[in-house]
N, C-alpha and C positions, 0 to 999 in steps of 0.2 A: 336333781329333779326340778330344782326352782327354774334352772336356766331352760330344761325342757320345757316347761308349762309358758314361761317368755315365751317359747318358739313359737308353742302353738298359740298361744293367742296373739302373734303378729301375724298368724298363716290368716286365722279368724280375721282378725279385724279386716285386712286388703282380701278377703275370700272373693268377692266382687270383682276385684281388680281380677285378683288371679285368673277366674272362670271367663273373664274378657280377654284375657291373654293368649290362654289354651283355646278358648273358642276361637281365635284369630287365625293361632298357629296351626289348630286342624285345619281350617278352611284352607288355610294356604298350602297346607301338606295334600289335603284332597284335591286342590287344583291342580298341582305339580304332579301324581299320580297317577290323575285321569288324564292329562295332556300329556304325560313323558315318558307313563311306564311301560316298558317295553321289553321286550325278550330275546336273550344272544343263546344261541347253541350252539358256538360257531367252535370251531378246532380249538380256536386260542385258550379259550375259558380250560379246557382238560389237559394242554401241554405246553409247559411254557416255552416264550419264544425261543429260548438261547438252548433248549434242548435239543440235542443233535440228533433225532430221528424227524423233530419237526422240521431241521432245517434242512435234511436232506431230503423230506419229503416233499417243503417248497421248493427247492433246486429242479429237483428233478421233474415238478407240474412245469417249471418253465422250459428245462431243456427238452421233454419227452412227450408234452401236452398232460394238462388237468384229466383228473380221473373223477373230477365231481363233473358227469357227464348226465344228462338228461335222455332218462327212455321211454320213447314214446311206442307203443303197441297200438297200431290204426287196424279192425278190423275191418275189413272189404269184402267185394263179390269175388274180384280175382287180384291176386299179390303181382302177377305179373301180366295184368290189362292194359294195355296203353290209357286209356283214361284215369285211371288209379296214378300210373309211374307219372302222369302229366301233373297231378295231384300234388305230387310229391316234392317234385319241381317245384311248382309255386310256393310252396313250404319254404323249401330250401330258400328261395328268395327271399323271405319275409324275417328267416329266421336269420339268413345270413347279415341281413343287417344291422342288428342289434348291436352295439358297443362292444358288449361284456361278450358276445360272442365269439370263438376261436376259429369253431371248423363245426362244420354237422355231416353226418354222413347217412345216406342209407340207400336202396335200391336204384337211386336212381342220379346216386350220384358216384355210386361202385365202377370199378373198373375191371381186367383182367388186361395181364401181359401175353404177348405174342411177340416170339423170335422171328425175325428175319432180316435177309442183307446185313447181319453180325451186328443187331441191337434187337433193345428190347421194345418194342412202342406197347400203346395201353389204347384198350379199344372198353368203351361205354358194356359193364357187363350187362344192361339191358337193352335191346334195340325190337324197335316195334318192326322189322323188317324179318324178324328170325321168329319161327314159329314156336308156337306153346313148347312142345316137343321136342326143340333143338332146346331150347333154354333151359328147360328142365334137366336137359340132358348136359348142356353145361355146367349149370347149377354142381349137380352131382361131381364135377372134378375136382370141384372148390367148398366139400364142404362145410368146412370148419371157418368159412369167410359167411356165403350164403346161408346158412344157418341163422346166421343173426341178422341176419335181413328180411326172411319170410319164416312162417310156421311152416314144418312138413305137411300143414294139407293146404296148402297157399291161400289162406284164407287171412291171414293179417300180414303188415307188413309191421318192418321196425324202424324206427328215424331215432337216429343220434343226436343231441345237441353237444358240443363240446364247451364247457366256458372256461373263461381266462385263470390263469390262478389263483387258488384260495383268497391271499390276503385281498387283491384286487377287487373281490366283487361279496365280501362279506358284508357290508355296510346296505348295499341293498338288493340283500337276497330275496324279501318278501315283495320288492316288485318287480324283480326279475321273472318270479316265478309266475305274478298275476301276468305279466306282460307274455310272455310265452305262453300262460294258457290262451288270451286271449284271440292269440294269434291264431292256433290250434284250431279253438274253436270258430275260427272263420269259414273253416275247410271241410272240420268234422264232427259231426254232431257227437258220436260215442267214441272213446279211446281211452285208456288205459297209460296211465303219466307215472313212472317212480326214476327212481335213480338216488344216488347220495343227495344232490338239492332236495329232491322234493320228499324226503324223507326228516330231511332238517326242518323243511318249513312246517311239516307235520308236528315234528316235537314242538318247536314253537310256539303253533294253535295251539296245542293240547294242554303244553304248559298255563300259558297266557286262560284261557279255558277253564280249566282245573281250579289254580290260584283263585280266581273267581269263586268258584263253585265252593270249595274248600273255604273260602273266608265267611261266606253266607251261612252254611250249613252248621260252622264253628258256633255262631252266635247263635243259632235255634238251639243246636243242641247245650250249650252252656248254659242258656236262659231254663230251658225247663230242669236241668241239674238242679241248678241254684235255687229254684222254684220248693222242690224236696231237700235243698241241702241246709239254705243257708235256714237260720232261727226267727228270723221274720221276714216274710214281703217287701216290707220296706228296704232291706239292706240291699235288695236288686239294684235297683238304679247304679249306686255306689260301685256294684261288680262289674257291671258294665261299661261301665265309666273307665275302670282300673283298667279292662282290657281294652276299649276303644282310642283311647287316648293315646298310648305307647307305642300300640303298633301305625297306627295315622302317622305320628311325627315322624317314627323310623322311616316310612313309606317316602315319605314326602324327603325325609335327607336324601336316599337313595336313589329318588330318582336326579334333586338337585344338583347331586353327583356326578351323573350320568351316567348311573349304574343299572343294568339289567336284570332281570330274572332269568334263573336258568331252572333245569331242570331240578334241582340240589335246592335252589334258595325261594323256590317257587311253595317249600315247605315253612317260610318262616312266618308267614302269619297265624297258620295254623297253631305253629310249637309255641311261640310268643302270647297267644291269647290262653291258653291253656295254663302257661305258667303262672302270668298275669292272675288270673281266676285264681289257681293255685294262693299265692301269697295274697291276695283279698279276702278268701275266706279263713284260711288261717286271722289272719288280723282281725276282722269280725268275727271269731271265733272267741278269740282273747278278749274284745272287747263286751259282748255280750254275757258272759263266763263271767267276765269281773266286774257288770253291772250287774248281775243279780247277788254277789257276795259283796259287793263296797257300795249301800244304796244309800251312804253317807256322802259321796264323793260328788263336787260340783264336776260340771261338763270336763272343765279343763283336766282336772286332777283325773278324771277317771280315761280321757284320752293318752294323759302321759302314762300312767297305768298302761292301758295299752299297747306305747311304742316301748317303752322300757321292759312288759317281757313279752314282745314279738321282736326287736330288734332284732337279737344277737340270733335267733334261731334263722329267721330271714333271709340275715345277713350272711349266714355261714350255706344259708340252703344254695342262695343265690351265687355265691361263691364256688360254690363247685360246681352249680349248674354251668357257669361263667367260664371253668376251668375246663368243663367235658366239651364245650364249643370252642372255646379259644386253642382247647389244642389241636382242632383241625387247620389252623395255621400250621402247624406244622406240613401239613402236606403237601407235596409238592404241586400238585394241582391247582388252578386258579381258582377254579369254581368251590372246592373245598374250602381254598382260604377265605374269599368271598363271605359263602357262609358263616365262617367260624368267626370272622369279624364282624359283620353287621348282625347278628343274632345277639351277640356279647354288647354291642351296641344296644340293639332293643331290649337286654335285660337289664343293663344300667335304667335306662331310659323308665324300666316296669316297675324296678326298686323304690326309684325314687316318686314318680308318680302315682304309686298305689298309696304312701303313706301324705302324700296331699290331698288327695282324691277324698281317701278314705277320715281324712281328721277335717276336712269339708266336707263333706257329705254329713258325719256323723253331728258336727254343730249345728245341721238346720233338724236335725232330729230330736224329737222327743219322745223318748219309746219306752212303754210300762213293760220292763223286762221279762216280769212274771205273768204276764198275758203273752204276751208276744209267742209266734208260733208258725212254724212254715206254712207257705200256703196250700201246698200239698205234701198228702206223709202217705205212709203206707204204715197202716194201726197195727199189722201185724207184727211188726219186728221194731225190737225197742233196743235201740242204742247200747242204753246200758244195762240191759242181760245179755245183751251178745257183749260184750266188755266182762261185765262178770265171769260171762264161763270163760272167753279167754284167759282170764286171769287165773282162773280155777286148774284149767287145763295146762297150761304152761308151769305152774309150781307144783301140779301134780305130775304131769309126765316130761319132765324137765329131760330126762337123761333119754329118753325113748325120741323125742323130740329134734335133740341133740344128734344122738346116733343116725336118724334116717335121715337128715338135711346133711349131716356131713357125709355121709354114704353118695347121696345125688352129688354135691358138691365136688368130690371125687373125680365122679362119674361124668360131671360136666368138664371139668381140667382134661382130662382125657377126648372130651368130645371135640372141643378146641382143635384139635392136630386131626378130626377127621372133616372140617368144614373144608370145603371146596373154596375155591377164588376161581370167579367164572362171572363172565356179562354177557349175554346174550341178546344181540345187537335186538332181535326183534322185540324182545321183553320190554324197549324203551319206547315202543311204539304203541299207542293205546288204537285198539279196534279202531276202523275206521275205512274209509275210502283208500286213502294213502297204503294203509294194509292189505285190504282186498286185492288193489291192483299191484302190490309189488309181490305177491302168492301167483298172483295169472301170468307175468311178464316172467316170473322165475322157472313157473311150470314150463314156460314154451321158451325159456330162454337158457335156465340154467344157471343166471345169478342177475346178478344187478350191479354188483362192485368189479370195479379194477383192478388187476395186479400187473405190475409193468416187472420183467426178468431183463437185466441187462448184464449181458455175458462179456467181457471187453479182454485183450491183451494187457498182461501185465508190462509187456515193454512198450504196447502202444502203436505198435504192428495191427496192420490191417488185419481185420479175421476174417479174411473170408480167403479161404484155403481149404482142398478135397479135404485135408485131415479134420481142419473144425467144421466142415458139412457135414461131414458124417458122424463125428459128434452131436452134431444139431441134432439129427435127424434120431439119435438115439437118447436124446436127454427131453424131445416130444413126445418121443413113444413111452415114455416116463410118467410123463406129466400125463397125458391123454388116461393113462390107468390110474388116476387115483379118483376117487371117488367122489373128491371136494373141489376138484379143476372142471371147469367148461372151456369148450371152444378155445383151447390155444391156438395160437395164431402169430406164425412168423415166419420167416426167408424159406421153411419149410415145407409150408403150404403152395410159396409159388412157387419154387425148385421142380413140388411134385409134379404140379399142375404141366409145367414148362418140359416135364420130363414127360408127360405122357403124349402131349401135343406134338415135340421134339424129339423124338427117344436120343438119337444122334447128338443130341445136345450137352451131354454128362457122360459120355464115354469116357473110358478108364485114359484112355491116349489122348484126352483135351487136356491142354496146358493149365498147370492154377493159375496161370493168369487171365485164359481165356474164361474160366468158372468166374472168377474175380469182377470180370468187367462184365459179363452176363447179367450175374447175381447184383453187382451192385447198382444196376440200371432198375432194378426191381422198386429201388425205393424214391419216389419220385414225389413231387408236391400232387400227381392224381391219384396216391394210396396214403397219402400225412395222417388218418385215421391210426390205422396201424404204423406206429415207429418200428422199422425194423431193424436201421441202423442210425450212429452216429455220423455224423456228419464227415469226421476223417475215417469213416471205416474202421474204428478202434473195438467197436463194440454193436453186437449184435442183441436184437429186442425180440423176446415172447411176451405176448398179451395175455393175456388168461384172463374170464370171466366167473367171479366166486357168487356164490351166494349169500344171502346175510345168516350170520351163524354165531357163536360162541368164540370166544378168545380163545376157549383153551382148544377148539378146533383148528383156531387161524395160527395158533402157534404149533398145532402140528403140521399143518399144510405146510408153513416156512421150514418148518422139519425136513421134511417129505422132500420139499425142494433143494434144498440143502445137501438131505440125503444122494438125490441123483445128481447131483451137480457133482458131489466128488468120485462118486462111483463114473461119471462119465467121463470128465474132462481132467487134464493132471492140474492140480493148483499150484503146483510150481511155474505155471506159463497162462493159466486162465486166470479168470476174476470174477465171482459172482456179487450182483448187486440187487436184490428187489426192494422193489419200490412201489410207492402206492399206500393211499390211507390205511388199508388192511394191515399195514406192516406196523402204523403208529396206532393203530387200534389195539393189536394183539400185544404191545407190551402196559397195557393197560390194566392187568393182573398184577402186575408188576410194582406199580403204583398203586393201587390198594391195599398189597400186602405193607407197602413202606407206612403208606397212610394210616391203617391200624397198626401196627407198632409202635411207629411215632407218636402220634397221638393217645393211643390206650395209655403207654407208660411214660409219658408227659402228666397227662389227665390222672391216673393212680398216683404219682410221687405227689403230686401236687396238691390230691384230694385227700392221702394220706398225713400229709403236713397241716393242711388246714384242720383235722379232727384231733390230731394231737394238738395245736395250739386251743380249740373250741374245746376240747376234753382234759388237758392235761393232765393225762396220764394213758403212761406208754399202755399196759395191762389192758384198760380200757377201753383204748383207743383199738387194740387188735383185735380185742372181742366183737368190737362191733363195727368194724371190716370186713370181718368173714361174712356176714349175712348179705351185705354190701355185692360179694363177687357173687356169691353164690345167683344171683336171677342172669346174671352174665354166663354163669356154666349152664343153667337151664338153658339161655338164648342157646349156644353152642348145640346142646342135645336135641332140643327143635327143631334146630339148621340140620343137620346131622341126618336124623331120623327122615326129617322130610324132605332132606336135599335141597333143600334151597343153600344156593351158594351165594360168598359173599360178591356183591357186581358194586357197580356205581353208583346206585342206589343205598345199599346197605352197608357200604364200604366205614360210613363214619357213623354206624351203629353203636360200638361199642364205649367209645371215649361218651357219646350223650346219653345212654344209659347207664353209665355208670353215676356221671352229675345227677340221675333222677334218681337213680335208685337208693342215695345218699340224702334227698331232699326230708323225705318222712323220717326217715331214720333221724336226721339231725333233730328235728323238734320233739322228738319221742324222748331222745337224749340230753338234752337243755331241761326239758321239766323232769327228768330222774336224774339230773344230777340239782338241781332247784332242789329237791325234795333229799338231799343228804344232809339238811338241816332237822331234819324227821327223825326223830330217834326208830329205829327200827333195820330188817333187815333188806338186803337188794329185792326180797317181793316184793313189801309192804313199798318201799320207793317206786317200782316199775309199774304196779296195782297203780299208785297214784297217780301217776304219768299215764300211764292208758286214757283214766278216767277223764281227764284233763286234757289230751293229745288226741285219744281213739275218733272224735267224730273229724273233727279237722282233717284227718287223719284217709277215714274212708271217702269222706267229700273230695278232696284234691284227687285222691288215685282213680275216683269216677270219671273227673274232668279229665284228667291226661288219658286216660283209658279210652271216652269218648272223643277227644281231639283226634287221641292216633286213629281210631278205628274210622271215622272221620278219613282219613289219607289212606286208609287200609281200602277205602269205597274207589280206590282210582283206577282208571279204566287202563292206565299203565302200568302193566303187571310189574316191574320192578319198586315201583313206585307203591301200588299196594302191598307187596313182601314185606316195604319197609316199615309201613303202617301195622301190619299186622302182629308182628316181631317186635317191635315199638311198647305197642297194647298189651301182648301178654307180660312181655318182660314188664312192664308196669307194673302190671297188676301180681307178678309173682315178687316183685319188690312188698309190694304191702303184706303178702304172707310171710315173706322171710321176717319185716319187722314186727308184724304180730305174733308170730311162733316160736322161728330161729331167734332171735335177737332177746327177746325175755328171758328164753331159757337158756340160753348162753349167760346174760346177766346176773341170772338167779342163781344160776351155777358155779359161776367162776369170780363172779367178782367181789373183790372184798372191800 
């Protein structure tokens, strides 16, 4: 105790110093944050690089072209006017020159083939020389080409932009994207912009956006809390302080770093200030509590009093909080890890700051403890008559208490194995522009995303043979019937085209060789939009256009695919390959389930060890675990009931609710075991410990409860699931430890 009261009065004496330090280091952290912070949503953050669906997804952007392709929907008079298609033109110009650009494609830079003198040439599929009526009438031979170049009532056209490879143009996606509007808007006043780019630049904004909005909103609502919570007015400033401080310096590492926000970490200011709050008012809680019972005690002594019994409860809260974030390290995901360290970062950081903050703050104070008084209450409901009856009720229906929690409890473990694992790509898109138009472009398009089918020889033999024609031709009409495929498009489309132009042209008596060199003249640098084949003829290309959808749809589409690829072609002599982000999207179910396992039962062994060491004792330490899982079976029965599944968002749900829901619990626990010095039985101890713990108790679960619900307000539906789920589980933690956890206590332990 002596060496503690040293501490604090060297904190005292340099208090000056110190507050000119921390004033420094925010400032520096607030300049480093507003000049650097920045927002990645870029592929790498969700799949690591050395993982072999990402590396074959960048292989194949280079060998096959980028499917992070930009769709432009220009509404017009007439789709196929000569002054529209001249339009289009100059587009094409503006657009082609960009760096980062590959290829664009659209009406008026399409082509079609024509056999003659035993080749194939490609003639402009629009020419202002051919009438409304011949074109339209051509249109119609090609139409799983033209489709995507005009709306059926030719009232808008479509433009492609293609860009270079992911890794290549991630660094400056957000001015790619102004630069392309720009351009756009030189030519047309209204139009309709999505694709994979401009969908990420969406998340982006919205992120960068939010975090904002979300950090502003945290402080209103925590102030007028603390306003009703904390025991005097005065202890405000101090709460704020606790939270302002922690999260700035973290700000300010992270960006020094050169680390981004994502959609995942876009949530730590909010989680951090909440906590923050959390162990401030605990600690003024203790402090206030044992100035009105030791009004003998000088400043210092009654400070060390106060770190001496908020330490270890604190320290063990924090601790698991520490452990439910640290174990989303474990996941394979960058952005997971990301957060799971810099979060564990900012709670070191809150630990040690709130008990600075808070023993300077409380030195310039002089506070008549028995006057002191919040500065707003609500007269009707008194603390401790609602503690009373809880007390009353809990050693009276101790065993009825018991029975119906562990009944849910059950009921939750069982709920478990019916939650869904599902992302629903548009759920990560908040309302907006960006939304609007990628609903109008899908309606008249039929998706937005790419999928590339690359069918090739297993010996590496040319395919282009009557036998894999006609295979083609029946693994299309495959694909065209399933309900989640658009507009495929490959050697098949212009076979047909060719064959009805030509009929003579695919007679049963043409040699496969003369098929061979036909068909392979089809794929020419005037059709590079569409890859149809490799370069040696080993491997043949369908396109396919998806819409944005659900994983566990995208993983049956590749089903699907799959399925007709073996029903069609023998795989003793074929080889199916798809490719495209949809493929490294869809095993993203996959990594979440890894993510919650790993991490849940990281985060439990570990939260388990730390309550036997803070309890010691085995008996003990079990009883008051149960209460612990039990708001995690409830999350389950929630998810369950309301179908909400776990996605990318709520993926690292369970390992950070379980560190919260261990928080209350621990200091309810520290002062009932303090009080086994009491002669009496496990009520008489738990009674005390309420009396002692319950306001603290209600205060902190308000904050977290309002922080979540705070991110539950996010116009990103995944992003609010996880706020909302967040909040109740909160707050069904604070009933487990005022009902279940008593009467568990009162019951069993001896």
């Amino acid at each position: 105790m002596e060496r503690l009261q040293r501490i604090i009065s060297t904190i005292i004496k340099f208090r000056i110093a110190i507050i000119v330090f921390l004033t420094i280091a925010m400032g520096f952290s607030g300049y480093q944050t507003i000049n650097k912070l920045s927002v990645d949503n870029s592929l790498g953050i969700w799949f690591l690089e050395d993982d072999p669906s990402y590396k074959a997804y960048i292989d194949f952007q280079e060998n096959f072209g980028s499917d992070e392709i930009y769709i432009v929907m220009l509404p017009v008079d007439n789709a196929i006017g000569e002054t529209e298609v001249n339009t289009l033109k100059t587009l094409h110009k503006n657009i082609d020159a960009l760096p980062y650009v590959k290829t664009t494609f659209s009406l008026a830079k399409a082509k079609y083939p024509i056999y003659g003198n035993d080749k194939v040439v490609f003639r402009d599929l629009y020419s202002p020389k051919r009438s409304e009526k011949g074109l339209k009438n051509l249109f119609s031979k090609l139409p799983k080409v033209t489709s995507q170049l005009v709306t059926n009532d030719y009232k808008s056209q479509f433009f492609y932009i293609q860009m270079k490879p992911t890794p290549t143009i991630e660094e400056k996606r957000q001015d790619i994207a102004g630069e392309i509007r720009s351009i756009i808007d030189k030519s047309y006043s209204n139009y309709y912009l999505t694709g994979p780019p401009v969908l990420n630049e969406a998340y982006s904004k919205g992120i960068y956006k939010e975090s904002l909005v979300f950090g502003i909103l945290t402080v209103l609502v925590i102030t007028i809390m603390l306003l009703f919570l904390l025991p005097s007015k005065r202890y405000l400033i101090i709460s704020l302080l606790s939270v302002a401080v922690p999260v700035s310096l973290l700000f300010g590492l992270i960006t020094s770093l050169g680390y981004a926000l994502n959609m995942i970490s876009m949530l730590i200011p909010t989680i951090l200030m909440v906590y923050s709050v959390s162990d401030a008012v605990h600690i003024i809680n203790i402090y206030h509590k044992e100035g009105l019972k030791n009004k003998s005690l000088s400043k210092t002594e009654l400070l060390a009093y106060t770190v001496v019994k908020s330490f270890t409860p604190c320290f063990y809260t924090t601790l698991t909080t520490f452990v439910g974030y640290f174990a989303l390290y474990l996941s394979p995901l960058p952005a997971f890890k990301n957060m799971g360290v810099f979060t564990c970062i900012g709670l070191f950081f809150s630990f040690i700051l709130v008990y600075v903050i808070t023993i300077i703050g409380f030195s310039f104070m002089n506070l008549n403890f028995e006057k002191a008084k919040p500065l707003l209450s609500v007269k009707w409901i008194s603390q401790t008559g609602v503690i009373n009856w809880l007390n009353q009720f809990t050693s009276r229906y101790k065993r009825s208490i018991i029975f119906g929690f562990t009944a849910v409890l059950i009921f939750g473990l069982y709920s478990v194995f019916q939650v869904k694992i599902d992302t629903n790509s548009r759920d990560l898109l908040a309302e907006g522009v960006a939304k609007q138009d990628l609903r109008t472009v899908e309606v008249e398009l039929g998706g937005s995303n790419r999928l590339q089918l690359n069918i090739s020889t297993k010996s590496g033999n040319a395919i282009l043979n009557r036998d894999a024609v006609k295979r083609f031709e029946e693994f299309q009409a495959k694909l065209e019937a399933n309900e989640f495929i658009s507009n495929p498009v490959s050697i098949v489309n212009f076979k047909s085209f060719l064959e009805q132009r030509t009929p003579v042209l695919f007679q049963s008596n043409l040699s496969e060789e003369k098929i061979k060199n036909t068909l392979s003249m089809v794929d020419t640098d005037d059709n590079n939009f569409f890859k149809l084949f490799s370069e040696d003829f080993s491997t043949a290309g369908f396109t396919l256009t998806l819409s944005e959808m659900k994983t566990s749809e995208l993983e049956q589409v590749l089903e699907d695919i799959e399925v007709a690829f073996k029903s069609t072609f023998d795989t003793e002599t074929y080889n199916l390959k798809i490719n495209g982000f949809a493929v490294v999207f869809a095993q993203l179910n996959n990594f979440i389930l890894e993510t919650q396992f790993k991490s849940f039962f990281a985060a439990f062994f570990v939260a388990f060890l730390c309550l036997l060491v803070f309890i010691r004792s085995l008996r003990t330490t079990l009883l008051v675990l149960i209460p612990n899982i039990l708001p995690l079976a409830l999350l389950a029965i929630f998810m369950s009931l309301l179908d909400i599944p776990l996605d990318v968002s709520t993926a690292m749900i369970t390992p950070i609710m379980l560190g919260i829901a261990m928080d209350d619990t621990i200091h309810l626990v520290y002062k009932y075991r303090k009080s086994n010095t009491i002669t009496g039985s496990p009520e008489s101890r738990m009674d005390n410990a309420m009396h002692y713990t319950g306001s603290a108790l209600f205060s902190t679960t308000i904050a977290l409860v309002g922080g979540f619900l705070i991110i539950a307000s996010s116009a990103t539906p995944s992003v609010g699931d996880f706020g909302i789920l967040c909040a109740v589980t909160v707050a069904i933690a604070l009933i487990t430890d005022i009902f279940y956890l008593p009467a568990l206590l009162k019951q069993f332990d001896r």
